[in-house]
C-alpha positions as CSV (number, residue, x, y, z in Angstrom):
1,X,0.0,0.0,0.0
2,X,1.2,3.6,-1.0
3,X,2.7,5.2,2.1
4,X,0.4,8.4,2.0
5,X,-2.9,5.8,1.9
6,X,-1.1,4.2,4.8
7,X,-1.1,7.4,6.9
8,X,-4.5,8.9,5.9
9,X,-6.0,5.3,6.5
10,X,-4.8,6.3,10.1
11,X,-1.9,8.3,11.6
12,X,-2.2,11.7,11.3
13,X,0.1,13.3,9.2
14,X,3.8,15.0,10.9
15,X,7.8,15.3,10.4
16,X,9.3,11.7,11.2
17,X,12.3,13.3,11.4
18,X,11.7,14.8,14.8
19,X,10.7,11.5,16.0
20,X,13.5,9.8,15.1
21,X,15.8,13.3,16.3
22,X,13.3,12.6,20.0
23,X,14.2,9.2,20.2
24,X,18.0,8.9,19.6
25,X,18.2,12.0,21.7
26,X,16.9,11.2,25.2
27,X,19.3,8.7,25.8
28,X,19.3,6.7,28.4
29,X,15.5,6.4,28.1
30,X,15.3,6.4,24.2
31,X,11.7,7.4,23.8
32,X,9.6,10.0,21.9
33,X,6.2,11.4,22.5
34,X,3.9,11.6,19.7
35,X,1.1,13.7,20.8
36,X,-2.1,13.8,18.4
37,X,-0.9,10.4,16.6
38,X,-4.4,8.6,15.4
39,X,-6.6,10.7,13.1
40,X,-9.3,12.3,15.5
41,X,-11.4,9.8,14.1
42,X,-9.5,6.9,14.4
43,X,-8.8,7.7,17.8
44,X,-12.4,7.4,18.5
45,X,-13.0,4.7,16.7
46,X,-10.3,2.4,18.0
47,X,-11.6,3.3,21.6
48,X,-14.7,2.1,20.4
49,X,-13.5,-0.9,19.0
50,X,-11.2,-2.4,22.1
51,X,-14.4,-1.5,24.4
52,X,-17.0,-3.6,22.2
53,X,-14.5,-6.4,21.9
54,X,-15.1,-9.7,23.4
55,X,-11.6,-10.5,24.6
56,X,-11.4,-8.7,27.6
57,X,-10.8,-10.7,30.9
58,X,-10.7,-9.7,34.1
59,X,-7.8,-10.8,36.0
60,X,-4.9,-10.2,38.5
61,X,-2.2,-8.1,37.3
62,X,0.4,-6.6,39.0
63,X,-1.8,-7.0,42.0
64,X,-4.3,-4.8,40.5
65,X,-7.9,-6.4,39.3
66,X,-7.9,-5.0,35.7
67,X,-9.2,-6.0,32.2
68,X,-6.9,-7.4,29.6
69,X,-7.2,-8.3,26.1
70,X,-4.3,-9.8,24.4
71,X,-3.9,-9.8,20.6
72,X,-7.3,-8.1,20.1
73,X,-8.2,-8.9,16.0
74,X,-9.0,-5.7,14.7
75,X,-7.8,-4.4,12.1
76,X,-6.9,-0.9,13.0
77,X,-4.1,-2.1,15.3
78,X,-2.9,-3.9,12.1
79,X,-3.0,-0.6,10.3
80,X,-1.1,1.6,12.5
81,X,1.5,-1.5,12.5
82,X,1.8,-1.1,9.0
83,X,1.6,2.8,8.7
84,X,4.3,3.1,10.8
85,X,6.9,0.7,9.5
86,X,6.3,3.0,6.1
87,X,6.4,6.3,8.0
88,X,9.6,6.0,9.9
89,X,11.5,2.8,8.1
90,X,14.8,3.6,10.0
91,X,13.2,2.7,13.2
92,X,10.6,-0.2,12.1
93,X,12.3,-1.5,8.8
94,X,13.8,-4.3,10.3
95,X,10.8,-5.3,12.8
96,X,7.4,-6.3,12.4
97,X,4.7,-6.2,15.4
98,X,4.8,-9.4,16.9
99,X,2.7,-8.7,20.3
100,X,-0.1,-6.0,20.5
101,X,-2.7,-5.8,24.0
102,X,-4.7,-3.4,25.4
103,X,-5.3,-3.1,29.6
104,X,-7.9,-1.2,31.0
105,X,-8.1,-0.5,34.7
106,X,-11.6,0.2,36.7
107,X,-9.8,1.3,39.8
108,X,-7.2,4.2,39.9
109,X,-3.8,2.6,40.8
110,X,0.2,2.9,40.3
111,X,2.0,0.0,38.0
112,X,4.6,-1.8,38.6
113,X,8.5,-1.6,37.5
114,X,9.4,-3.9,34.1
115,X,11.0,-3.8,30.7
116,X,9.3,-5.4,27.6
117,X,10.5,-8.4,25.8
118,X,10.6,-6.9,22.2
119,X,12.6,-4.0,20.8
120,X,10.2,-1.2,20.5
121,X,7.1,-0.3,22.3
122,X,4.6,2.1,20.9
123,X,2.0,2.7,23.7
124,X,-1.2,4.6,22.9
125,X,-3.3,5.9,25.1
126,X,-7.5,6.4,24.3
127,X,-9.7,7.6,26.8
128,X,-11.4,10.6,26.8
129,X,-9.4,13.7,28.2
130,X,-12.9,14.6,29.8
131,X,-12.4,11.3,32.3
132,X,-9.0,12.3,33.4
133,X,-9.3,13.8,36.6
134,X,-5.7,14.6,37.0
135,X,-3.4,15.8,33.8
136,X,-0.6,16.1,35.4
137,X,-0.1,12.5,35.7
138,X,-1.1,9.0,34.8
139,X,1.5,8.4,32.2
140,X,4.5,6.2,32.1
141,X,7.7,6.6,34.3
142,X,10.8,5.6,32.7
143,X,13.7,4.9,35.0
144,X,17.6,5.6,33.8
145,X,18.4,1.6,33.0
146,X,18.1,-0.8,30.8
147,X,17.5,-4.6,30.8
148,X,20.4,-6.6,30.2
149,X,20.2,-8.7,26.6
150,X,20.1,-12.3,28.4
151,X,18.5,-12.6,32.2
152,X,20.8,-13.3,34.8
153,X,21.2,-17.1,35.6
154,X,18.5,-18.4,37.8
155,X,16.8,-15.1,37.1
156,X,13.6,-13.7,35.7
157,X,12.2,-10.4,34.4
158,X,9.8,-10.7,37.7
159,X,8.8,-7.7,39.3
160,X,10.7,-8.1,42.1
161,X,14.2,-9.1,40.2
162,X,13.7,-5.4,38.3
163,X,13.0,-3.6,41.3
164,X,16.1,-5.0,42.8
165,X,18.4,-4.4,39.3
166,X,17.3,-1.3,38.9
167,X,18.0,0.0,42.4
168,X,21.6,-1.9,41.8
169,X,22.3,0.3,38.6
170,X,20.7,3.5,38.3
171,X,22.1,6.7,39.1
172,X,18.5,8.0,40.1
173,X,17.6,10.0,37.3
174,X,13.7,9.0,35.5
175,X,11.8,10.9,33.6
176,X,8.0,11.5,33.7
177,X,5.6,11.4,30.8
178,X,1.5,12.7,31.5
179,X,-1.5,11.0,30.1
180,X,-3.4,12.4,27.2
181,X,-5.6,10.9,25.0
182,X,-4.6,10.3,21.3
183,X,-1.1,10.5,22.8
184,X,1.8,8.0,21.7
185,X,4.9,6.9,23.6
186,X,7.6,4.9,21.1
187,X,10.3,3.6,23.2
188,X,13.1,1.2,23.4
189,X,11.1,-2.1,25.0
190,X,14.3,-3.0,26.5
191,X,14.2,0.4,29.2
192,X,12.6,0.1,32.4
193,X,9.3,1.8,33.1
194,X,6.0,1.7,34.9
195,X,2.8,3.3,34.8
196,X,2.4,6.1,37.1
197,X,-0.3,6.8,39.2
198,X,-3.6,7.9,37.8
199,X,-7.1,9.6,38.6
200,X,-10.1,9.0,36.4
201,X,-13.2,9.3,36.7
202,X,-14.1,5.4,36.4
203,X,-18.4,5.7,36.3
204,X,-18.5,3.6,33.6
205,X,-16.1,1.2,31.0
206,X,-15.7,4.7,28.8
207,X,-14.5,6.3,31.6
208,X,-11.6,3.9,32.6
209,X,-8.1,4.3,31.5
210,X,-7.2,2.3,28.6
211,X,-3.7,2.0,26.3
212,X,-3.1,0.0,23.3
213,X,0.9,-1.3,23.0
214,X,1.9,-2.8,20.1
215,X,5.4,-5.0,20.4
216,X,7.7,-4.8,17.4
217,X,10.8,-6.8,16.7
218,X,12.7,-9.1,14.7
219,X,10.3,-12.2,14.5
220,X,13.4,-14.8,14.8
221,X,15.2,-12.7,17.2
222,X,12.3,-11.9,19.0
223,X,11.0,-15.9,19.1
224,X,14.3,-17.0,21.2
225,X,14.7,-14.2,23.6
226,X,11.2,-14.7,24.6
227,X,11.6,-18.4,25.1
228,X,14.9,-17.9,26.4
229,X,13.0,-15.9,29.5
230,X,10.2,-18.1,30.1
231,X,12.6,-20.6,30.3
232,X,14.5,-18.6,33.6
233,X,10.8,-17.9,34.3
234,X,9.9,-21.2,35.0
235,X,13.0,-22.5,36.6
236,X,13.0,-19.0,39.1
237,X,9.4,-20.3,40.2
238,X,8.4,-16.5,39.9
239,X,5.1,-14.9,39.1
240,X,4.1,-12.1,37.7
């Protein structure tokens, strides 16, 4: 599909370059913020979409009750994955999206410290501005370290094992992004973060904050570090 088709379908239109300039340049967190990413439209849309879904599950996470939905089908999410890898090749030509899910949290709450498995993250977030009670936070917290390319031995990427690498390596410095809606976070998967703490307004599934991340990375690279970390999962007798 023709690159400009690509970014009408979906991603509103803006100089890569700065991205890319955003990116390389906050070092040692690597990440850019995209504000106004979706088309207006889109952005609704997709909201829509993930809440009509059938694939959420409520469940336990991070000690949180919250609603998950792993590898939602819509095809939206397969759009963006697309549009992007056209729009800014020298981050994305190599990767494909191998992972996408969506959380979305009915209580307000803090996350927890981790790194992600792939190379890049993009996080989107899609509630309503008009539910956030409190702009000046609810974002994503990324701390001044980085996962290490293979776990240590007998180690997993638990919560706990981060908590404790990160405290062992950082020289204290994190950076703080807010929550908006139609806002985008692309960042290196491999750099520790959390979600921080958030108000909203929670009256009704519309209301409650959700993001989208989409995982991208070499499929065979991608396919052994993964198994490679289930595999010190398992034997650490860890859960997450």
């Amino acid at each position: 599909m023709n690159k400009d088709v690509l970014e009408l379908c979906c991603i509103a239109p803006r100089e890569w370059e700065s991205v890319l300039e955003a990116y390389e340049n906050s070092a040692p967190y690597n990440y850019a913020v995209i504000d106004d990413f979706l088309q207006p439209d889109v952005c609704q849309q997709l909201h829509q979409e993930l809440l009509n879904h059938p694939g959420w599950r409520n469940q336990d996470y991070m000690g949180e009750s919250i609603f998950s939905n792993m590898k939602p089908g819509i095809e939206t999410i397969f759009t963006i994955a697309k549009s992007i890898k056209a729009l800014c090749p020298s981050l994305f030509s190599e990767y494909d999206m191998i992972e996408h899910w969506a959380l979305m949290y009915p209580r307000n709450a803090s996350g927890k410290l981790h790194s992600d498995i792939g190379a890049l993250t993009l996080n989107i977030w899609l509630t309503p501005e008009e539910y956030n009670l409190d702009s000046s936070g609810g974002g994503l917290i990324f701390f001044d370290v980085k996962r290490p390319l293979e776990p240590p031995p007998g180690k997993s990427l638990s919560y706990v094992w981060s908590e404790e690498y990160v405290k062992d390596y950082t020289a204290g410095q994190t950076v703080s992004v807010s929550y908006k809606c139609n806002r985008a976070l692309l960042f290196d998967a491999s750099t520790f973060h959390k979600t921080d703490s958030f108000r909203f307004a929670n009256m009704k599934p519309e209301s409650y904050r959700i993001n989208l991340s989409l995982a991208f990375d070499n499929t065979g690279v991608y396919r052994e570090r993964s198994s490679s970390l289930k595999a010190a999962f398992t034997n650490s007798g860890n859960e997450e």
